[in-house]
mmCIF file as gemmi writes it, N, C-alpha and C atoms, coordinates in Angstrom:
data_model
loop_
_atom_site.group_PDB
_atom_site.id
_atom_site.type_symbol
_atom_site.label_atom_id
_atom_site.label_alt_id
_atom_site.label_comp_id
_atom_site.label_asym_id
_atom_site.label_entity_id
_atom_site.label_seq_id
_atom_site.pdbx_PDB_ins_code
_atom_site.Cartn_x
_atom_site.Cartn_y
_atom_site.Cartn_z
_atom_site.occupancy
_atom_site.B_iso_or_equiv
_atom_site.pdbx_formal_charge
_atom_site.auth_seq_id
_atom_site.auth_asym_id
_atom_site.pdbx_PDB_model_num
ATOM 1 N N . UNK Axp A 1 ? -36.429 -9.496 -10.251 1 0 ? 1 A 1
ATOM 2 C CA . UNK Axp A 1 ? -36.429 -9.432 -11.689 1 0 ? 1 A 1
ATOM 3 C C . UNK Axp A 1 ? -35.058 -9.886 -12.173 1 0 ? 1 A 1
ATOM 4 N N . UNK Axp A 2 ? -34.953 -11.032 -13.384 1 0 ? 2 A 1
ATOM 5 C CA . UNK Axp A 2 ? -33.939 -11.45 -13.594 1 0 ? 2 A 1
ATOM 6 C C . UNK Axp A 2 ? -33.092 -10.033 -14.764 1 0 ? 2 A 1
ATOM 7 N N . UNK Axp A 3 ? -31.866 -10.147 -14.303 1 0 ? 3 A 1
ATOM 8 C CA . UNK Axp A 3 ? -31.136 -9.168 -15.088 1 0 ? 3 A 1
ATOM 9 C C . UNK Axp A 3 ? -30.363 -9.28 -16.569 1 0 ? 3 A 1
ATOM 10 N N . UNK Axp A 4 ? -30.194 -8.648 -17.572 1 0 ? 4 A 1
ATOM 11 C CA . UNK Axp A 4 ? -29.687 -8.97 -18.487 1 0 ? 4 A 1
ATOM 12 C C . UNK Axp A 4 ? -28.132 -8.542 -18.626 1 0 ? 4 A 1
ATOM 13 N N . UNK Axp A 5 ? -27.042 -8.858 -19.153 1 0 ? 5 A 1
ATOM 14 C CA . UNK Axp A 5 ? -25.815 -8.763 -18.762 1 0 ? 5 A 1
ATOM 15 C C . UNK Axp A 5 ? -25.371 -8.737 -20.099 1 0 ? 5 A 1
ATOM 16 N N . UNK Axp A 6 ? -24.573 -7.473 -20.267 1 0 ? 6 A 1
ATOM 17 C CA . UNK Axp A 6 ? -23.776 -7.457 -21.696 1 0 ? 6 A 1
ATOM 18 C C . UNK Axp A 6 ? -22.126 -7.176 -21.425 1 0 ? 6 A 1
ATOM 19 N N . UNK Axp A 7 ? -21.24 -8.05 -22.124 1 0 ? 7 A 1
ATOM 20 C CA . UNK Axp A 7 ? -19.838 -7.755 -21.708 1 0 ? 7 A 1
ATOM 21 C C . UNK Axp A 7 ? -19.224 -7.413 -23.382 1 0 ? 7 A 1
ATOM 22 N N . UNK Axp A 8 ? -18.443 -6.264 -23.312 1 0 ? 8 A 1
ATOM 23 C CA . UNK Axp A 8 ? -17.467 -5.425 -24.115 1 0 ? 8 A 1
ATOM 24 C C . UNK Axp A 8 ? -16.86 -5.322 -24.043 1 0 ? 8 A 1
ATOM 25 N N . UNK Axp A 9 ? -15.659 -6.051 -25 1 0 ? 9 A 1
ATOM 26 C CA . UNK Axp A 9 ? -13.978 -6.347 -24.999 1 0 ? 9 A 1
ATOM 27 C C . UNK Axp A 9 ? -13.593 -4.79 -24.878 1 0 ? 9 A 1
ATOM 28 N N . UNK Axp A 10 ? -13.986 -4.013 -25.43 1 0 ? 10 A 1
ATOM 29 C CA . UNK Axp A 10 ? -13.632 -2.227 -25.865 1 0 ? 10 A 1
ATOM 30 C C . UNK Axp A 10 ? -13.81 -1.694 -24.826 1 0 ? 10 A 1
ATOM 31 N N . UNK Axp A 11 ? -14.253 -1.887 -23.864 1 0 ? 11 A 1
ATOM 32 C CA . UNK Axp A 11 ? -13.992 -0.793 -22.476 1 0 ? 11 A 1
ATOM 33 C C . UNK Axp A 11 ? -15.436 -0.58 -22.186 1 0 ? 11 A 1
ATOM 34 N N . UNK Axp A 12 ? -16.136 -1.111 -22.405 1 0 ? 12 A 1
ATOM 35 C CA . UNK Axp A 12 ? -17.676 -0.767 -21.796 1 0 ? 12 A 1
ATOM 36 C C . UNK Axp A 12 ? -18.207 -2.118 -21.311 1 0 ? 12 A 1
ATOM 37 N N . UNK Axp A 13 ? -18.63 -2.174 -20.439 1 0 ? 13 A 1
ATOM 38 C CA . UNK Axp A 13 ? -19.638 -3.173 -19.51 1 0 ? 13 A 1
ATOM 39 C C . UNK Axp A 13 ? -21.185 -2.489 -19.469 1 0 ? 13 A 1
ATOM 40 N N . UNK Axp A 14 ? -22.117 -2.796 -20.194 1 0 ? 14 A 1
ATOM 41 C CA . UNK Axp A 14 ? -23.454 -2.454 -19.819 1 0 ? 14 A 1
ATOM 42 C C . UNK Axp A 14 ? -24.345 -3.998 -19.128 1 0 ? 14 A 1
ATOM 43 N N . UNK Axp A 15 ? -25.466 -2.872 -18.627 1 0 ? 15 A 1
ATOM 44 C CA . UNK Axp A 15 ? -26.604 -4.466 -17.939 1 0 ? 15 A 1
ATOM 45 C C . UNK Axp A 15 ? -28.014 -3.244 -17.944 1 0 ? 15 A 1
ATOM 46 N N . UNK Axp A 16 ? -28.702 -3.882 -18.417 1 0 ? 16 A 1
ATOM 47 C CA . UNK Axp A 16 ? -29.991 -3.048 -18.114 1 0 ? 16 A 1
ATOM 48 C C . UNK Axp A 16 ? -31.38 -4.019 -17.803 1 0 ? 16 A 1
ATOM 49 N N . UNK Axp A 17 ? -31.748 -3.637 -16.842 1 0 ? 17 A 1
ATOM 50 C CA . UNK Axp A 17 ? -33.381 -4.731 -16.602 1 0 ? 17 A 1
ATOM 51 C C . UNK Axp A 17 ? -34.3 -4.128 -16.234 1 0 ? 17 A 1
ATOM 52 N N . UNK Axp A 18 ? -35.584 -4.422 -16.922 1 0 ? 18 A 1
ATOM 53 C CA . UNK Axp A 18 ? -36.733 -3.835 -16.794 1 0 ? 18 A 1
ATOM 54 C C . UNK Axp A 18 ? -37.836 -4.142 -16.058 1 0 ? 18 A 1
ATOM 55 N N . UNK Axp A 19 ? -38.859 -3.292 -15.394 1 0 ? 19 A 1
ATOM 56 C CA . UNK Axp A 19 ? -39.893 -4.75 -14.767 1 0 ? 19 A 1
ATOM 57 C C . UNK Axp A 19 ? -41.102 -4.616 -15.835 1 0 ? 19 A 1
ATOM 58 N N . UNK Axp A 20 ? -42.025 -5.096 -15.088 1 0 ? 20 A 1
ATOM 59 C CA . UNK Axp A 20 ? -42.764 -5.865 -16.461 1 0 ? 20 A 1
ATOM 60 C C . UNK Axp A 20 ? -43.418 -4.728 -16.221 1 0 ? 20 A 1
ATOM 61 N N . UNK Axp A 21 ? -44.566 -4.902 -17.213 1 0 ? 21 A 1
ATOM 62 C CA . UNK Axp A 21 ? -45.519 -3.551 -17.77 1 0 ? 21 A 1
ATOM 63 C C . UNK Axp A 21 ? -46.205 -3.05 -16.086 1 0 ? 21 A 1
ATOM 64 N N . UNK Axp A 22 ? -46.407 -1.891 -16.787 1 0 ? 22 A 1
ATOM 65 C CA . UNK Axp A 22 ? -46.825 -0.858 -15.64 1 0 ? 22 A 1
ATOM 66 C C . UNK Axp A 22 ? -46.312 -1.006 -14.193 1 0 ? 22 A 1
ATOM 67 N N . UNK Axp A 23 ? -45.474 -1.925 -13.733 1 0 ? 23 A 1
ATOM 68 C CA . UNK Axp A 23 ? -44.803 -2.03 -12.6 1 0 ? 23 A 1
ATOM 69 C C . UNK Axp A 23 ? -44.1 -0.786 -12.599 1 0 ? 23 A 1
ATOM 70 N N . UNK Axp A 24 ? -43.219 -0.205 -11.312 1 0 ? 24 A 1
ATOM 71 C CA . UNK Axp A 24 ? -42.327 0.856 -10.903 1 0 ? 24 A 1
ATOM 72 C C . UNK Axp A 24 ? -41.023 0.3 -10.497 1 0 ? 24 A 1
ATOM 73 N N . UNK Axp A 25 ? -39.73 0.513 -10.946 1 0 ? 25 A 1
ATOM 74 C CA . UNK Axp A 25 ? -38.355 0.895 -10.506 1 0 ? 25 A 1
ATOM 75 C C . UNK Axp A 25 ? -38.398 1.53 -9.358 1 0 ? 25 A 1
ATOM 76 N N . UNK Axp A 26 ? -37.954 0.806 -7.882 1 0 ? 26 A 1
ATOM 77 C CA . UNK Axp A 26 ? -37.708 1.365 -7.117 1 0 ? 26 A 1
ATOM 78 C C . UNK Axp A 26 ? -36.258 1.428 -6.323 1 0 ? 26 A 1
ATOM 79 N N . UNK Axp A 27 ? -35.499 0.545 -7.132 1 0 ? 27 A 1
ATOM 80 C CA . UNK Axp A 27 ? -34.103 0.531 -6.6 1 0 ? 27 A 1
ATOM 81 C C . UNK Axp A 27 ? -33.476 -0.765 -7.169 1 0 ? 27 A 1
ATOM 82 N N . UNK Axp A 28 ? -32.038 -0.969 -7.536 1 0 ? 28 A 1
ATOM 83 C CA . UNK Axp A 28 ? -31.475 -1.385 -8.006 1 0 ? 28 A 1
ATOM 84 C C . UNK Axp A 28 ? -30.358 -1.623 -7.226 1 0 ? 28 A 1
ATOM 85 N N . UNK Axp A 29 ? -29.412 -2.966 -7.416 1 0 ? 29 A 1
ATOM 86 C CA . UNK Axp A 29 ? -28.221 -3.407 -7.5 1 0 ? 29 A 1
ATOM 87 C C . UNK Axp A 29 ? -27.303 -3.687 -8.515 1 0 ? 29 A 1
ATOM 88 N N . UNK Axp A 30 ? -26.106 -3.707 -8.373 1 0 ? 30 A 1
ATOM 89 C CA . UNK Axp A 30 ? -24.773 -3.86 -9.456 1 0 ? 30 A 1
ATOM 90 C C . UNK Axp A 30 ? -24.332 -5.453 -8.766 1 0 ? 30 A 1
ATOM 91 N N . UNK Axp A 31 ? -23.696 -5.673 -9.896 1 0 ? 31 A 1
ATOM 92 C CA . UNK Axp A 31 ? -22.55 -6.807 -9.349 1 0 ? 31 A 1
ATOM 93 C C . UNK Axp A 31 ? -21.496 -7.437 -10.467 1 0 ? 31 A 1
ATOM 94 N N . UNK Axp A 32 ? -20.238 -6.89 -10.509 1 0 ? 32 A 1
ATOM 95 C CA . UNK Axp A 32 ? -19.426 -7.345 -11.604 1 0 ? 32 A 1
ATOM 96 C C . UNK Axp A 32 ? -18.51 -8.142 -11.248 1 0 ? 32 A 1
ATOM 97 N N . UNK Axp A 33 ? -18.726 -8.979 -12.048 1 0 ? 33 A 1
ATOM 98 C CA . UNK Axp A 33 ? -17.244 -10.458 -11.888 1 0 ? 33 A 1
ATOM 99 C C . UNK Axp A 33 ? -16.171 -10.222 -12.943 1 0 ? 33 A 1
ATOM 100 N N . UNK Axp A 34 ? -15.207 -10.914 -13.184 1 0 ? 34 A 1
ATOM 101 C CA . UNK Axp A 34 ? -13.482 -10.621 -14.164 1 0 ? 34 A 1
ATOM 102 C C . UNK Axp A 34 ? -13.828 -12.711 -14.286 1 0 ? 34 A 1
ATOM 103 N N . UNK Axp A 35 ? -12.874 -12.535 -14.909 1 0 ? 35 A 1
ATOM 104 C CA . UNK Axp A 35 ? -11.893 -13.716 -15.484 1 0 ? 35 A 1
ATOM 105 C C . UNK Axp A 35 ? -10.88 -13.737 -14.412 1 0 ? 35 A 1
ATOM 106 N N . UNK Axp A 36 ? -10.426 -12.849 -14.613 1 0 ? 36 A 1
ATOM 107 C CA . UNK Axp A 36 ? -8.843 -12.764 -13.874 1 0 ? 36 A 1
ATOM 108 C C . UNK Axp A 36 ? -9.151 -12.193 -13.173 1 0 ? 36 A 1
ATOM 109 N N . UNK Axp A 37 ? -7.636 -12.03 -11.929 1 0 ? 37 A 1
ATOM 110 C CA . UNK Axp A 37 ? -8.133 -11.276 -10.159 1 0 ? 37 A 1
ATOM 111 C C . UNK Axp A 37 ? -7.919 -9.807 -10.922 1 0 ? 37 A 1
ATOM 112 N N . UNK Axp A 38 ? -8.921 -9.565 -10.189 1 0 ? 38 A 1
ATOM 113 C CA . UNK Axp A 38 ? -9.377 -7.909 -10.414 1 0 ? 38 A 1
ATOM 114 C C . UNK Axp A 38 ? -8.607 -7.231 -9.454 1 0 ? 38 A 1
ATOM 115 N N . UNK Axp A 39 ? -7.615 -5.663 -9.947 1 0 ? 39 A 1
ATOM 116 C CA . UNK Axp A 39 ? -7.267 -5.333 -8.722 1 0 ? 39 A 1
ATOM 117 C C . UNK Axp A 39 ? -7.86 -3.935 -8.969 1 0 ? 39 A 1
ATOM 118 N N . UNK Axp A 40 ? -8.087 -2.891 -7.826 1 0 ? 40 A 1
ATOM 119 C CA . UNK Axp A 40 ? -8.269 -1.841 -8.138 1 0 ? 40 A 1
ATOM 120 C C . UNK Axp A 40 ? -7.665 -0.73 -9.229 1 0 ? 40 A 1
ATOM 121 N N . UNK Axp A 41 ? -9.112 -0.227 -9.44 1 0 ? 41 A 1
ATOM 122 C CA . UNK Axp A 41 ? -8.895 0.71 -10.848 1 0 ? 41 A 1
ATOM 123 C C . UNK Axp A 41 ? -8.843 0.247 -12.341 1 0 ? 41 A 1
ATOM 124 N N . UNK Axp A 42 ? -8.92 -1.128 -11.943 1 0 ? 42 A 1
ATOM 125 C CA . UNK Axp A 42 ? -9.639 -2.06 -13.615 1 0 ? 42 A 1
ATOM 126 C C . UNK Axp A 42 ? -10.926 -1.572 -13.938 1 0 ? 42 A 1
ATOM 127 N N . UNK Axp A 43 ? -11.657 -1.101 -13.466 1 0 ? 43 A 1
ATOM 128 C CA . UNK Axp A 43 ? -12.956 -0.261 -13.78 1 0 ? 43 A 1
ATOM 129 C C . UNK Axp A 43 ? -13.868 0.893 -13.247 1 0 ? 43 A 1
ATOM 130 N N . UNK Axp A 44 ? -14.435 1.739 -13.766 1 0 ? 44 A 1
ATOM 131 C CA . UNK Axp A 44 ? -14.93 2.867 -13.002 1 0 ? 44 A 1
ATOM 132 C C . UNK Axp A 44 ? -16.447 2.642 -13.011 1 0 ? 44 A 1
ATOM 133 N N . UNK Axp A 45 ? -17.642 3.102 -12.391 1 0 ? 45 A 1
ATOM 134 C CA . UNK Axp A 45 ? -18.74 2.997 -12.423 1 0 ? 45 A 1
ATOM 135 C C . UNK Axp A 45 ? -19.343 4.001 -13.391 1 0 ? 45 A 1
ATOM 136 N N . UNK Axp A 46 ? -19.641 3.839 -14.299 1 0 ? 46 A 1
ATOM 137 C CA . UNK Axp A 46 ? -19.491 5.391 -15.201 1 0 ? 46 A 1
ATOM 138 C C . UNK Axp A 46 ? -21.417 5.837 -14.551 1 0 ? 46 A 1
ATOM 139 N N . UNK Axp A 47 ? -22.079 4.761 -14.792 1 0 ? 47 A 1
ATOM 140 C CA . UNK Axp A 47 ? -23.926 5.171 -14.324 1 0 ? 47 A 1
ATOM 141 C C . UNK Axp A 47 ? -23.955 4.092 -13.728 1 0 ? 47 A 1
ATOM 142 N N . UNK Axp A 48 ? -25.015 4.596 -12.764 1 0 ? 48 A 1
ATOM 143 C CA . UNK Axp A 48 ? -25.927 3.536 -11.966 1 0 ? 48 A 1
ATOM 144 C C . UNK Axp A 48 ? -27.312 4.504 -11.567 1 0 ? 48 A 1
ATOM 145 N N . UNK Axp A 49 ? -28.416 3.846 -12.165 1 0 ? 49 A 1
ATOM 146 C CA . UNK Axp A 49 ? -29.354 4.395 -11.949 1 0 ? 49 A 1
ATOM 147 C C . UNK Axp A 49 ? -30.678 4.245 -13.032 1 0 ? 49 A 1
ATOM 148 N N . UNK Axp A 50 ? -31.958 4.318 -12.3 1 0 ? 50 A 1
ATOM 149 C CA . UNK Axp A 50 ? -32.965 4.034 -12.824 1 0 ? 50 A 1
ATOM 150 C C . UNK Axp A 50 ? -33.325 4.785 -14.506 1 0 ? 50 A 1
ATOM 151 N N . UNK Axp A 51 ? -33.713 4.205 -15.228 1 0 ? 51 A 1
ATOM 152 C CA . UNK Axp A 51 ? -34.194 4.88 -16.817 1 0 ? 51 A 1
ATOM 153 C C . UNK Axp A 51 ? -35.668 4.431 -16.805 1 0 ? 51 A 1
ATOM 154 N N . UNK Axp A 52 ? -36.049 5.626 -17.614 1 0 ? 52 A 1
ATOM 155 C CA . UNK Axp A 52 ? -37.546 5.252 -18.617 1 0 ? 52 A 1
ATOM 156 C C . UNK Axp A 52 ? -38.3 6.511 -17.97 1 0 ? 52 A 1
ATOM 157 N N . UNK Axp A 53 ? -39.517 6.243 -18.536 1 0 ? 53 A 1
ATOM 158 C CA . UNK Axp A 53 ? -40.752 7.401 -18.449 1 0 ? 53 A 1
ATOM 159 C C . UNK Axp A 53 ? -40.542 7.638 -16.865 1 0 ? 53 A 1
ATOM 160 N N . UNK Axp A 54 ? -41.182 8.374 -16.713 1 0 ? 54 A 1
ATOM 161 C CA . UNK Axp A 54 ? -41.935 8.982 -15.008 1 0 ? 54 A 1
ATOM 162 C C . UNK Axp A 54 ? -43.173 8.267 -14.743 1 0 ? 54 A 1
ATOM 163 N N . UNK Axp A 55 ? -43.208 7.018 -14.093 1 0 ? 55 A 1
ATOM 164 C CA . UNK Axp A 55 ? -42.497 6.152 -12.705 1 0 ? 55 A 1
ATOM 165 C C . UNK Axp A 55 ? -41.182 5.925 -14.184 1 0 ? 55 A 1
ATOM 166 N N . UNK Axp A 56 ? -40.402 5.485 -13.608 1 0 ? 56 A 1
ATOM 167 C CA . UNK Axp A 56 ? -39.61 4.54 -13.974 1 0 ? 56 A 1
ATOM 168 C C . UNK Axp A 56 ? -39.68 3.485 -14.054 1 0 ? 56 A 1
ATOM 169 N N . UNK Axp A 57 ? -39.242 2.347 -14.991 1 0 ? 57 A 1
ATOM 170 C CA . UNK Axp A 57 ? -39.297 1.46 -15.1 1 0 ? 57 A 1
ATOM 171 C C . UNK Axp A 57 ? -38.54 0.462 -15.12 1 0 ? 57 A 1
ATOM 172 N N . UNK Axp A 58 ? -37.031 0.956 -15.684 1 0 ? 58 A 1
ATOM 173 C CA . UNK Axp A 58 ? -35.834 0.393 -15.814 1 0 ? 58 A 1
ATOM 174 C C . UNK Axp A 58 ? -34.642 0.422 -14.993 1 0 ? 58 A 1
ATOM 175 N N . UNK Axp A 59 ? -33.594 -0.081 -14.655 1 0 ? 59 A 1
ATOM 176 C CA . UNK Axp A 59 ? -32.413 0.115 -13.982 1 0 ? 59 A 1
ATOM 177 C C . UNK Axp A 59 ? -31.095 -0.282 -14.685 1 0 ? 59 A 1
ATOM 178 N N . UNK Axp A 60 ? -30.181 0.61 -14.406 1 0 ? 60 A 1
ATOM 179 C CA . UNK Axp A 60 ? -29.079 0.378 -15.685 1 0 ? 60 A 1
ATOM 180 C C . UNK Axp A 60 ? -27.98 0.926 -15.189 1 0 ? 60 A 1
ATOM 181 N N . UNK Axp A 61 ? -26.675 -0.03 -15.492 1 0 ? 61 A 1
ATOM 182 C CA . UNK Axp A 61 ? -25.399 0.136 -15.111 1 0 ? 61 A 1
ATOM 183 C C . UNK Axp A 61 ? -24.292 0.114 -16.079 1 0 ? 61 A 1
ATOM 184 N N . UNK Axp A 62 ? -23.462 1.153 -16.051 1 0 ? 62 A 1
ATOM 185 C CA . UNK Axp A 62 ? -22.726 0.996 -17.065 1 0 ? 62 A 1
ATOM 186 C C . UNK Axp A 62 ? -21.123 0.954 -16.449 1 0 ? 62 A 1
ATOM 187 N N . UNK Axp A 63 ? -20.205 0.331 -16.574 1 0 ? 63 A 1
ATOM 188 C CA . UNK Axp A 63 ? -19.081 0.233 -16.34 1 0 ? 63 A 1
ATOM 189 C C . UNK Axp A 63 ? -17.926 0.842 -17.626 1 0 ? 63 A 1
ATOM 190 N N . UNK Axp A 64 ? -17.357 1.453 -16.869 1 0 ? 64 A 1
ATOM 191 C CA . UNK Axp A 64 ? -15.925 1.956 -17.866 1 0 ? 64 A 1
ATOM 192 C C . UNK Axp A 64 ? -14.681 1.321 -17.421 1 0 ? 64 A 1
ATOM 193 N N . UNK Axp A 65 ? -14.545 0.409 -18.784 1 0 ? 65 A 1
ATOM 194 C CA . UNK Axp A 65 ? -13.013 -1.266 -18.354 1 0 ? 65 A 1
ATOM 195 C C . UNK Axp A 65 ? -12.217 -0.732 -18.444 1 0 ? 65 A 1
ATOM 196 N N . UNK Axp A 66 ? -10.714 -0.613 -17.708 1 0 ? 66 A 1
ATOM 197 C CA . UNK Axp A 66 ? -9.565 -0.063 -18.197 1 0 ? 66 A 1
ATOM 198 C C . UNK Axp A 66 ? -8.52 -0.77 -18.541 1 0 ? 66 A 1
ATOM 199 N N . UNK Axp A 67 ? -8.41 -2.366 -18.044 1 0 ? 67 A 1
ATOM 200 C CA . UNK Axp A 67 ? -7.438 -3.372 -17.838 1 0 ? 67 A 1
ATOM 201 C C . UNK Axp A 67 ? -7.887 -4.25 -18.523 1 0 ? 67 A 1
ATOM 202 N N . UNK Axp A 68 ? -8.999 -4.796 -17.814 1 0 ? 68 A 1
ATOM 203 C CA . UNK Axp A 68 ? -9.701 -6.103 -18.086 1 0 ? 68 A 1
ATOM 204 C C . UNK Axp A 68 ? -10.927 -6.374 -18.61 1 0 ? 68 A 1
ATOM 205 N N . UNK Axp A 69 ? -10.473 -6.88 -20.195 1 0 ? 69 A 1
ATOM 206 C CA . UNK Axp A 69 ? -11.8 -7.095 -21.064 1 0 ? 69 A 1
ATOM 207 C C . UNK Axp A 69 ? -12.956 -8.082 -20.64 1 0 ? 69 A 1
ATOM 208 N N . UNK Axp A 70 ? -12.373 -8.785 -19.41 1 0 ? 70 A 1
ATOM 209 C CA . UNK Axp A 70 ? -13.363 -9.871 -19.497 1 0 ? 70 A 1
ATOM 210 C C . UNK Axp A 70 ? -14.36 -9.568 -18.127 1 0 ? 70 A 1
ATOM 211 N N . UNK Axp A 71 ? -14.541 -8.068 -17.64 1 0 ? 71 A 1
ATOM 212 C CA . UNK Axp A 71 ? -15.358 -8.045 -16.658 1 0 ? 71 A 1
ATOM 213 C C . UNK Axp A 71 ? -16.558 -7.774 -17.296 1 0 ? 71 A 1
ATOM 214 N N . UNK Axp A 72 ? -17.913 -8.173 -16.633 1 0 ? 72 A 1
ATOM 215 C CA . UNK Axp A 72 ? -19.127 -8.21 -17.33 1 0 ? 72 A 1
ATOM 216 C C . UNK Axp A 72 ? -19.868 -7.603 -15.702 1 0 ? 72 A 1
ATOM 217 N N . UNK Axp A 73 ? -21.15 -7.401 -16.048 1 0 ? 73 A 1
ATOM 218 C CA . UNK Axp A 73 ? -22.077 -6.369 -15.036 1 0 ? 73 A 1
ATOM 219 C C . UNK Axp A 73 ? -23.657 -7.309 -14.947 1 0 ? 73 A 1
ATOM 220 N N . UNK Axp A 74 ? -23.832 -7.214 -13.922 1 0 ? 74 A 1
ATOM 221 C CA . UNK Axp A 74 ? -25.053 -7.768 -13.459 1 0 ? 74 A 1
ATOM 222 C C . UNK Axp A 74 ? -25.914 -6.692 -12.653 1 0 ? 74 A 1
ATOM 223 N N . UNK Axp A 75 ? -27.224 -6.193 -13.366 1 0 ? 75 A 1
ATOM 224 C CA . UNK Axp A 75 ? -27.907 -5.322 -12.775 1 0 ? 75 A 1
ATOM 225 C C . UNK Axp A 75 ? -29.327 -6.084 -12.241 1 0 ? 75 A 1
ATOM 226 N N . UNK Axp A 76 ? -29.389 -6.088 -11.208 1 0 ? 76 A 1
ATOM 227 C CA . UNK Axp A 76 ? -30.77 -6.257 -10.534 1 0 ? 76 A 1
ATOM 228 C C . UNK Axp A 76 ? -31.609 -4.946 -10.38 1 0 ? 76 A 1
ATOM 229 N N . UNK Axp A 77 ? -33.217 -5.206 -10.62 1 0 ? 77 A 1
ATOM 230 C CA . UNK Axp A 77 ? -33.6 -4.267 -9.756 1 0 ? 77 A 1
ATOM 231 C C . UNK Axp A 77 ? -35.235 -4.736 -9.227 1 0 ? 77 A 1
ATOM 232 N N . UNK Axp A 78 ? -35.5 -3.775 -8.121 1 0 ? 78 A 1
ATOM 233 C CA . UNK Axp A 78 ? -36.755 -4.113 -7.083 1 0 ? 78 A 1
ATOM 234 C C . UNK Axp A 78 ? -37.711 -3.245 -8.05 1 0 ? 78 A 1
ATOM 235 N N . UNK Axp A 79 ? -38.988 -3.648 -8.263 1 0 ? 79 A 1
ATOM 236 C CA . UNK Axp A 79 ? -39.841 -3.326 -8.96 1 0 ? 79 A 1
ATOM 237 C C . UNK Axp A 79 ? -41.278 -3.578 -7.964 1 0 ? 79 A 1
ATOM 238 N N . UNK Axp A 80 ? -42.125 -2.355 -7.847 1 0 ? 80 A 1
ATOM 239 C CA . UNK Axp A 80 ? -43.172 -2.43 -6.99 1 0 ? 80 A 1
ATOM 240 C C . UNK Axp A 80 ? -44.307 -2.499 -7.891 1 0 ? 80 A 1
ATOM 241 N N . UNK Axp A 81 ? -44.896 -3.978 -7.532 1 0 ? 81 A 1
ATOM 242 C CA . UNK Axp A 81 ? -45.895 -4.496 -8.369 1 0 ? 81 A 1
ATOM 243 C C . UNK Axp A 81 ? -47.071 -3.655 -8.419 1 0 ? 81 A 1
ATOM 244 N N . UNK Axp A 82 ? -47.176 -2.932 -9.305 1 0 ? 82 A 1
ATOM 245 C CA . UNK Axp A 82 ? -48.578 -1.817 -9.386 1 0 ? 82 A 1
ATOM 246 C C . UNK Axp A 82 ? -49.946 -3.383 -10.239 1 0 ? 82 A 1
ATOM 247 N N . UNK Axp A 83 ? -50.487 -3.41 -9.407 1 0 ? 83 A 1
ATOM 248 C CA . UNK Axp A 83 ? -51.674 -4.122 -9.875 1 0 ? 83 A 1
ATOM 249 C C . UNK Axp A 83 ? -52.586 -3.646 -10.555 1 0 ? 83 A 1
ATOM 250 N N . UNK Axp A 84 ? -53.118 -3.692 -11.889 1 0 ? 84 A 1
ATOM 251 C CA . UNK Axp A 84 ? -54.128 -2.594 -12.45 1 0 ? 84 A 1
ATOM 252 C C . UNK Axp A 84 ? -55.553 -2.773 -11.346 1 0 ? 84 A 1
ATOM 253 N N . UNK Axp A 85 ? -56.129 -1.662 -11.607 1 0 ? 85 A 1
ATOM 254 C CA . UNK Axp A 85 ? -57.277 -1.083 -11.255 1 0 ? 85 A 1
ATOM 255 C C . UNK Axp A 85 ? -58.902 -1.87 -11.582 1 0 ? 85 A 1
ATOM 256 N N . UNK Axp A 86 ? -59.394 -2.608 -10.942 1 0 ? 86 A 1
ATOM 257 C CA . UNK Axp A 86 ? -60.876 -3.106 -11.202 1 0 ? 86 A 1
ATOM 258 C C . UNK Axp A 86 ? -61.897 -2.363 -11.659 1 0 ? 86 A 1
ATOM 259 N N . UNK Axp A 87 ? -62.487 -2.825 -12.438 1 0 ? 87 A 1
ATOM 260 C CA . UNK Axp A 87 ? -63.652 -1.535 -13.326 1 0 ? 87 A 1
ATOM 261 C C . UNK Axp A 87 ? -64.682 -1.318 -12.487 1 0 ? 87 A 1
């Protein structure tokens, strides 16, 4: 599932991706890039982890920037194709 990526000069990095209807969230990846060389402690992981109803549906990462405005967040996630039901 392709991920959506939001970057925040103010100290927040969000990414959230969903799978498609009635599918399930079963696990997720992060991945954040900079502008500039990143050294440790330019950012904290504030969440990582699945959102929405019970299955889940969504996966979502939020980063807390401390240095560097120009890091942005890339959330993937694995979604188990629930196929509807034949009448």
């Amino acid at each position: 599932m392709v991920a959506h990526l939001l970057s925040y000069p103010l100290g927040i990095a969000n990414s959230t991706v969903s799978c498609l209807p009635r599918d399930v969230a079963i696990s997720g990846e992060h991945n954040s890039t900079s502008l500039i060389i990143s050294r440790p402690g330019q950012y904290d992981i504030r969440y990582f982890w699945s959102l929405g109803p019970d299955p889940t549906t969504n996966w979502s990462t939020q980063l807390l920037v401390r240095i560097d405005p120009t890091i942005t967040v890339v959330t993937t996630v694995n979604c188990f194709d629930n196929l509807p039901l034949r009448p």
